[in-house]
N, CA, C and O of each residue as an XYZ file, in Angstrom:
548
protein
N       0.817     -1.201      0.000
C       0.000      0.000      0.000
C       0.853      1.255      0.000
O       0.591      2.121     -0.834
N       1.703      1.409      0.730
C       2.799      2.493      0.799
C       3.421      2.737     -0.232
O       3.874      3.880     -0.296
N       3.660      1.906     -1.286
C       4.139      2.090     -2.609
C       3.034      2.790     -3.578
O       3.318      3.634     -4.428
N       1.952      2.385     -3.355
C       0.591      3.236     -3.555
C       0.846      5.024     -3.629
O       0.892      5.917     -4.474
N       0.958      4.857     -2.286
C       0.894      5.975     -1.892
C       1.805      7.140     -2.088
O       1.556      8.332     -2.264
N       2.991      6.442     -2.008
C       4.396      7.193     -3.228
C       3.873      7.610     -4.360
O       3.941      8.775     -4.750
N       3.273      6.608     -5.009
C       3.004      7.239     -6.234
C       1.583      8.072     -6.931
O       1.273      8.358     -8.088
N       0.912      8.287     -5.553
C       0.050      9.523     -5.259
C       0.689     10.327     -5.064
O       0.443     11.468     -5.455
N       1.649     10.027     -4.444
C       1.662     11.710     -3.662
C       2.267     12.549     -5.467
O       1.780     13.456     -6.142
N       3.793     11.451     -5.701
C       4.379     11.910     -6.621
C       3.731     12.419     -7.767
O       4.440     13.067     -8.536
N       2.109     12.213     -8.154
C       1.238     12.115     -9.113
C       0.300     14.088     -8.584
O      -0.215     14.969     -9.272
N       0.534     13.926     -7.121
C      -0.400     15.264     -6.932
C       0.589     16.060     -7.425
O       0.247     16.983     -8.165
N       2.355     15.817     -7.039
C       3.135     16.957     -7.036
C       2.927     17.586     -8.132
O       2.851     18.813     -8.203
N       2.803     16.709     -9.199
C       3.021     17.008    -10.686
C       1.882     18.250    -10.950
O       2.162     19.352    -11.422
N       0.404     17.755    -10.490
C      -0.492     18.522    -11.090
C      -0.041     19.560    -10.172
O       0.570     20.455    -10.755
N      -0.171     19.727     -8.772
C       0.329     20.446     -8.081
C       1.430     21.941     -8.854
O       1.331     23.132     -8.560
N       2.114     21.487     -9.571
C       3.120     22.311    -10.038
C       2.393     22.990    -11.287
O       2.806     24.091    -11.652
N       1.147     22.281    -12.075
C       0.966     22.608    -13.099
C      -0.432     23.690    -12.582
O      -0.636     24.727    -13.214
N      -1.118     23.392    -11.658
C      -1.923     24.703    -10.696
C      -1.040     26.215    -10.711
O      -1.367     27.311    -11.166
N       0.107     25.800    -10.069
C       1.011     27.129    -10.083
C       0.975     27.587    -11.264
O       0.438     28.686    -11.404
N       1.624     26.770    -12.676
C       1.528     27.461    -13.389
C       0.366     27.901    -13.873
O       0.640     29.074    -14.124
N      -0.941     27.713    -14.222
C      -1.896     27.896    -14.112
C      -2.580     29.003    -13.605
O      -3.323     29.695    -14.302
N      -2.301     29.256    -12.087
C      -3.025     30.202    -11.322
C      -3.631     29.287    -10.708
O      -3.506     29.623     -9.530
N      -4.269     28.245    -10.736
C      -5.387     27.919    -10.051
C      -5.491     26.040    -10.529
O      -5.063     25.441    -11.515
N      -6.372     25.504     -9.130
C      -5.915     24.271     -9.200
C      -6.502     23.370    -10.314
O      -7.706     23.279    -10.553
N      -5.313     22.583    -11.100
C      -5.911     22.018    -12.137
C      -6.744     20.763    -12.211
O      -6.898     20.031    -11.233
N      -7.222     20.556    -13.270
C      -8.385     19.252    -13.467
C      -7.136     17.997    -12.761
O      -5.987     17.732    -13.116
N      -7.954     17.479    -11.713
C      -7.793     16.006    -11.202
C      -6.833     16.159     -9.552
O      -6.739     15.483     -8.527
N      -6.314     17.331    -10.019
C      -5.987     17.957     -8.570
C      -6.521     17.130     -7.090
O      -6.015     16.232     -6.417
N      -7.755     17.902     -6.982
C      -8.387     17.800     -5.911
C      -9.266     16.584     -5.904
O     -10.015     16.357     -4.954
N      -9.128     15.260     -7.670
C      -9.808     14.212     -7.033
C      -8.749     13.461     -6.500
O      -9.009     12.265     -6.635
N      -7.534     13.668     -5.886
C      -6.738     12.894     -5.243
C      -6.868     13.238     -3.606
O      -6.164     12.646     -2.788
N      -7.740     14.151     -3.258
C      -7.388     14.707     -1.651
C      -8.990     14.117     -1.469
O      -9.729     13.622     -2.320
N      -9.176     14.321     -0.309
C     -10.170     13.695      0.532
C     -11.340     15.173      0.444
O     -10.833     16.236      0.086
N     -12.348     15.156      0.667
C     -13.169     16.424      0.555
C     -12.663     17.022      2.120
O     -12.904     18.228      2.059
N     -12.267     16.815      3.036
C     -11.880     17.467      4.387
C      -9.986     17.669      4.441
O      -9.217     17.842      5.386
N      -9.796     17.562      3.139
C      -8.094     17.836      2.936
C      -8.231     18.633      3.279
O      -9.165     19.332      2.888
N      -7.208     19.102      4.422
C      -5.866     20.247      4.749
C      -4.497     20.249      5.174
O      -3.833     19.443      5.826
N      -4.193     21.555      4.550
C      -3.131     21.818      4.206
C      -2.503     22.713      5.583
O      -2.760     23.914      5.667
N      -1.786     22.119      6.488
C      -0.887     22.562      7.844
C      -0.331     23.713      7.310
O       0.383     23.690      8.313
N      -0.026     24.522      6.817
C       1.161     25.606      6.519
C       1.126     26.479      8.288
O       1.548     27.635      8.253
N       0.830     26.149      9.191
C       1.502     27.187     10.665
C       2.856     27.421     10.947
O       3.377     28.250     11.694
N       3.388     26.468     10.154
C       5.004     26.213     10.568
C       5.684     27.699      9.649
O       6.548     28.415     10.156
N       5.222     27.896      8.549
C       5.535     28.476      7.961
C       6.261     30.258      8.399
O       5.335     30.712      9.071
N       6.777     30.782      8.376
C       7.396     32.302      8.245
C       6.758     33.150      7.792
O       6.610     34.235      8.354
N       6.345     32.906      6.907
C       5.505     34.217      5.697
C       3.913     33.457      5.731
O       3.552     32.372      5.274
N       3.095     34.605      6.531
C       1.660     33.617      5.992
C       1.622     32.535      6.595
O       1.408     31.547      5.894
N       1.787     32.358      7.890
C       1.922     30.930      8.503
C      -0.293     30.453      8.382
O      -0.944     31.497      8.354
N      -0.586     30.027      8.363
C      -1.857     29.497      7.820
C      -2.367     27.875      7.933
O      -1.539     26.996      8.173
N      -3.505     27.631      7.779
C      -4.186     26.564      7.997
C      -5.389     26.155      6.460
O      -6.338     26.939      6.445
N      -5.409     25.464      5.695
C      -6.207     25.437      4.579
C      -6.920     24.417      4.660
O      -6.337     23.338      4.766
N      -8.480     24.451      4.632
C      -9.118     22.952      4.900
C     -10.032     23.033      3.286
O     -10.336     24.130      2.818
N     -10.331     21.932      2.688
C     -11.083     21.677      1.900
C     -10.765     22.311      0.554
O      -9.836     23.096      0.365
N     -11.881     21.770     -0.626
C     -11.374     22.285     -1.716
C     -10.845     24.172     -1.538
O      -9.761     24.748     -1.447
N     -12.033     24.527     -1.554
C     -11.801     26.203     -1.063
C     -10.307     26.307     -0.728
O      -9.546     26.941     -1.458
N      -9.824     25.573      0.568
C      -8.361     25.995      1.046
C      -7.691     25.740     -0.071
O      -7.125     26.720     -0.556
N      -7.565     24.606     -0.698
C      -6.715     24.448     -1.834
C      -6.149     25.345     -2.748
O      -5.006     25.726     -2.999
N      -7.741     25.668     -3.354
C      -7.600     26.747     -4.462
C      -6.828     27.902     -3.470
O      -5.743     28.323     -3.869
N      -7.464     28.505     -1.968
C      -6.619     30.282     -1.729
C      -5.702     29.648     -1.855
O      -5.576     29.548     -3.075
N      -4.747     28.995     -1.282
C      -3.533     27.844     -0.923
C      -2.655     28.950     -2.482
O      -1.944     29.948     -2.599
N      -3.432     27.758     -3.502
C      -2.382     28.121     -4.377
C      -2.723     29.520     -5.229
O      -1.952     29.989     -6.067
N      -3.968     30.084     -4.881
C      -4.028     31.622     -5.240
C      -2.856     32.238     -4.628
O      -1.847     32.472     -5.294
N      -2.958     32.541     -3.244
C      -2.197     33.178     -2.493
C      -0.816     32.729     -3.245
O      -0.477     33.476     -4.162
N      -0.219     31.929     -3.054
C       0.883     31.270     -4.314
C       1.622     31.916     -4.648
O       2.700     32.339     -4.231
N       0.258     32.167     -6.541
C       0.635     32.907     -7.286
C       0.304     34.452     -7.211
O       0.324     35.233     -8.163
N       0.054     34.686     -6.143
C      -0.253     36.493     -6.028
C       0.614     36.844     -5.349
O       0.431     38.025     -5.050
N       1.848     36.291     -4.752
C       2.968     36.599     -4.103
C       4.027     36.684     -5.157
O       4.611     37.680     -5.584
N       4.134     35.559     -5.449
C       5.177     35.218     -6.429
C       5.200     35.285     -8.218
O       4.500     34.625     -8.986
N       6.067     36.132     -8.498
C       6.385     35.856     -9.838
C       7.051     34.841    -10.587
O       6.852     34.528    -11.761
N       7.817     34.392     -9.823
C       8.677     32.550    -10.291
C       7.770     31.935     -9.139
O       7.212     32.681     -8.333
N       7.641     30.556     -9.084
C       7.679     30.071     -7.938
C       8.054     28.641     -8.279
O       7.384     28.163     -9.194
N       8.691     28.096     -7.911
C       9.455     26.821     -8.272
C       9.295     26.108     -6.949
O       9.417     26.644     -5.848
N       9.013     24.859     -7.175
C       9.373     23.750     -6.053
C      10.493     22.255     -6.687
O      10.367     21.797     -7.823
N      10.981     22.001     -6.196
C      11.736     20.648     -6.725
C      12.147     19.575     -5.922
O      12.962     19.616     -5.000
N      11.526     18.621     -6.338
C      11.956     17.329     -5.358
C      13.142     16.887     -5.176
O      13.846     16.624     -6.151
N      13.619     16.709     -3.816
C      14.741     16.356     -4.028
C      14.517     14.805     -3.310
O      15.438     14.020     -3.085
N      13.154     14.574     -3.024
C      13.155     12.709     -2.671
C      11.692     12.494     -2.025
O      11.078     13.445     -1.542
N      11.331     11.580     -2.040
C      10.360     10.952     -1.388
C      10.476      9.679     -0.937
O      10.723      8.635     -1.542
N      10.141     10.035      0.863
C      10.312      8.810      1.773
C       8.784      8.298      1.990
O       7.720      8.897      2.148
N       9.274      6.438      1.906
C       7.805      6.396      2.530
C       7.853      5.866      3.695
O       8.560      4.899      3.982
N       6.882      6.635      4.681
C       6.507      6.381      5.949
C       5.503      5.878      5.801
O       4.628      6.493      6.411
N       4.916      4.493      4.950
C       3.668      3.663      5.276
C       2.604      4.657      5.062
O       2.531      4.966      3.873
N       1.632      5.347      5.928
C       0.984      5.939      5.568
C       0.861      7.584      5.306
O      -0.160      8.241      5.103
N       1.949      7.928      5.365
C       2.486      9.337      5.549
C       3.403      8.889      4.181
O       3.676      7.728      3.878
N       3.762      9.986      3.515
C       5.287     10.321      2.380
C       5.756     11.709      2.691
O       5.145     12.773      2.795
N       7.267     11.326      2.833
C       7.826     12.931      3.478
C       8.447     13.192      2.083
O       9.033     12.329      1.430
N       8.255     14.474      1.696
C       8.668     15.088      0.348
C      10.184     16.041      1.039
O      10.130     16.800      2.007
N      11.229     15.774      0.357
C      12.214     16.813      0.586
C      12.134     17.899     -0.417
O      12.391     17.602     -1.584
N      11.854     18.955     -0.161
C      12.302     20.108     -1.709
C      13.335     20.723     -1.510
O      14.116     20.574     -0.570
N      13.408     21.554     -2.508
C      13.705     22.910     -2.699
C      12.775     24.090     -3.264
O      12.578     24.115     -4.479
N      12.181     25.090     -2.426
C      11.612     26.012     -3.371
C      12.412     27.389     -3.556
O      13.350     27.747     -2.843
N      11.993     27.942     -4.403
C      12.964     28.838     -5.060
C      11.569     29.930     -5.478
O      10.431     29.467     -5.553
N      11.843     31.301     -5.708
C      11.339     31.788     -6.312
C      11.334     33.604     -6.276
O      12.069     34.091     -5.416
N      10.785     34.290     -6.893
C      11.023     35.231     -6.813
C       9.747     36.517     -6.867
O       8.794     36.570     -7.645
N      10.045     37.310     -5.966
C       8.776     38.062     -5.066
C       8.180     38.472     -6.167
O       9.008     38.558     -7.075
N       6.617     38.899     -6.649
C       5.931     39.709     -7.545
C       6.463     41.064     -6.902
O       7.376     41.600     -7.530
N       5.930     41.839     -5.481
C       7.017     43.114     -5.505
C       7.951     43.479     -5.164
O       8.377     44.542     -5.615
N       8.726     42.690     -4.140
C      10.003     43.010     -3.845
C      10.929     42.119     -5.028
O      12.148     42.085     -4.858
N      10.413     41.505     -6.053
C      11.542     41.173     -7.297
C      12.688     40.238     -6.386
O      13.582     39.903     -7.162
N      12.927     39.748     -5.087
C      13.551     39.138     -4.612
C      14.082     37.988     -4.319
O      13.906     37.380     -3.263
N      14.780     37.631     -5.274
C      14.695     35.759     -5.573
C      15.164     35.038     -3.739
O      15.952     35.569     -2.957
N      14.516     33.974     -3.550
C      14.686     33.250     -2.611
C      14.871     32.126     -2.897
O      14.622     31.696     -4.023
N      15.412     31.310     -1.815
C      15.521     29.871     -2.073
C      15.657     29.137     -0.912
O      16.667     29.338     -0.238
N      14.761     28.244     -0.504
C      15.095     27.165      0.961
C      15.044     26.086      0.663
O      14.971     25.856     -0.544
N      15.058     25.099      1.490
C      15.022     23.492      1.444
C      14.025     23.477      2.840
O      13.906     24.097      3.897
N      13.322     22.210      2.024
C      11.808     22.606      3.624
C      11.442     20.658      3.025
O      11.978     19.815      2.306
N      10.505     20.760      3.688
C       9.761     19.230      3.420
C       8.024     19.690      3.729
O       7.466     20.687      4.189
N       7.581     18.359      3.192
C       6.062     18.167      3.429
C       6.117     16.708      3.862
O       6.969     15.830      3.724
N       4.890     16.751      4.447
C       4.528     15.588      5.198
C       3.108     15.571      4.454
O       2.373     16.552      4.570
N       2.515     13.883      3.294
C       1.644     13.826      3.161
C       0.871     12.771      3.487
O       1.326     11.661      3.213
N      -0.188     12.842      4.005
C      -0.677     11.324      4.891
C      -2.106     11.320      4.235
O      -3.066     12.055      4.003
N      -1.601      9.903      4.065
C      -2.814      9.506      2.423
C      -3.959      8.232      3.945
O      -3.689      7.462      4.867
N      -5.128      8.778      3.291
C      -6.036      7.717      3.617
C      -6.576      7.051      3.091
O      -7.158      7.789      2.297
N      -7.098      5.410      2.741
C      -8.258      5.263      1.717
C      -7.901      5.981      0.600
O      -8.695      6.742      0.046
N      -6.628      5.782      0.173
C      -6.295      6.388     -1.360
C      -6.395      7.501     -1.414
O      -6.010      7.943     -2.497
N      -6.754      8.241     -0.719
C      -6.442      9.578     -1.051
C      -5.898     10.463     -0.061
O      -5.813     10.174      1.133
N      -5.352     12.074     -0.824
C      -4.757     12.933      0.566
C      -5.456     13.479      1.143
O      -6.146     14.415      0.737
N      -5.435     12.940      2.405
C      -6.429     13.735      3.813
C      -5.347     15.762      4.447
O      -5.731     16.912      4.657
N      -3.751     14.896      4.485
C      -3.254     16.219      5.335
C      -2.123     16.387      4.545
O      -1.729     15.394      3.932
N      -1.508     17.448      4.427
C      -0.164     17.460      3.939
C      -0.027     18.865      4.866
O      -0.653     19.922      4.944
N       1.234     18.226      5.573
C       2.093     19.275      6.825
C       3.446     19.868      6.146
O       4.206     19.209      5.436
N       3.627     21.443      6.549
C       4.410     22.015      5.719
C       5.821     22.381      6.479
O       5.763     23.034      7.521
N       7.115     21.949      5.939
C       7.946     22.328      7.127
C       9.141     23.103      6.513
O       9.643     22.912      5.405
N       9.608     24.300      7.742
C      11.183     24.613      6.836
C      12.210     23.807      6.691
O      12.966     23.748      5.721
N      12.243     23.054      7.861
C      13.201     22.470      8.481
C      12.826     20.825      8.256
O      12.042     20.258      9.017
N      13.410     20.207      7.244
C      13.558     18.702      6.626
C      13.786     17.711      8.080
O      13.089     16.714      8.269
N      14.552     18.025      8.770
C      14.977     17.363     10.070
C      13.761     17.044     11.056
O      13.636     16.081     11.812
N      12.751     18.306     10.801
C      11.911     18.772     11.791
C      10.394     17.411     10.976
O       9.625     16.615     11.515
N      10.540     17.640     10.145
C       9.612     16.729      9.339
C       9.957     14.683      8.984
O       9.201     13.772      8.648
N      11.465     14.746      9.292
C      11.617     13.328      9.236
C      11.362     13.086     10.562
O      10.648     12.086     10.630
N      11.678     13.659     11.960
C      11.371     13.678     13.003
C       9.865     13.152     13.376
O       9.504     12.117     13.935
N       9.221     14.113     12.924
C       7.474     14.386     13.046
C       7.061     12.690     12.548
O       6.440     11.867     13.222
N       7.554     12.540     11.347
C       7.136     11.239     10.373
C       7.723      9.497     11.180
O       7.407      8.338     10.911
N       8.692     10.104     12.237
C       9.369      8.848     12.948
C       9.894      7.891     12.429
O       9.835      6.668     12.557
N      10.834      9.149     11.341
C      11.820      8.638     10.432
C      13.585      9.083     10.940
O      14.610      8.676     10.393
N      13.479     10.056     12.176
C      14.671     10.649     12.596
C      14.626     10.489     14.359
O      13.466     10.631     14.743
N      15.340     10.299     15.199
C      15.010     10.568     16.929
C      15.979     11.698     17.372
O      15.971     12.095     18.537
């Protein structure tokens, strides 16, 4: 089942990325999340936030693209924790008004139920998220 679930998650990232470009979330998106999906972002720095349901999705990735003029994410791996997959990135991108390119390394935590994504937890800190997943002590 966990191999399943790898290749959900790896399957949302994709559309996931193609929303960004987009503006807004694309066809098949949201039939992979659960209708009570949310999205943890509190951890976060900028906009620390909470997103539940389709609605959250879409501000999720409005807010996104109304910040950002680049916005790039890139995998750099996916672990599976059985029913959880911890995503390592990199996002990168650069401000719509301060023009200010950035770049961190952060992780997500996505925990699939019944085939689909119920939560995905947002972290800066990769350590802080293999930890959480009881993949690090």
């Amino acid at each position: 089942m966990s191999h399943a679930n790898v290749e959900l998650v790896r399957r949302a990232l994709e559309l996931l990325r193609e929303s960004y470009v987009a503006g807004t979330a694309t066809e098949g998106l949201l039939d992979l999340c659960t209708p009570e999906i949310r999205v943890d972002a509190s951890r976060r720095v900028f906009n620390p936030d909470v997103y539940v349901g389709e609605a959250g999705i879409r501000r999720s990735i409005r807010e996104i693209c109304e910040a950002w003029e680049e916005f790039n994410e890139r995998t750099e791996g996916l672990i599976d924790a059985g029913d959880r997959v911890v995503v390592l990135q990199t996002i990168s991108g650069r401000g719509r008004v301060s023009k200010a390119h950035v770049e961190q390394k952060g992780a997500l935590i996505w925990t699939v139920r019944d085939g689909r994504v119920k939560l995905i937890e947002v972290f800066g800190d990769p350590c802080e998220a293999l930890k959480t997943a009881g993949l690090e002590s």
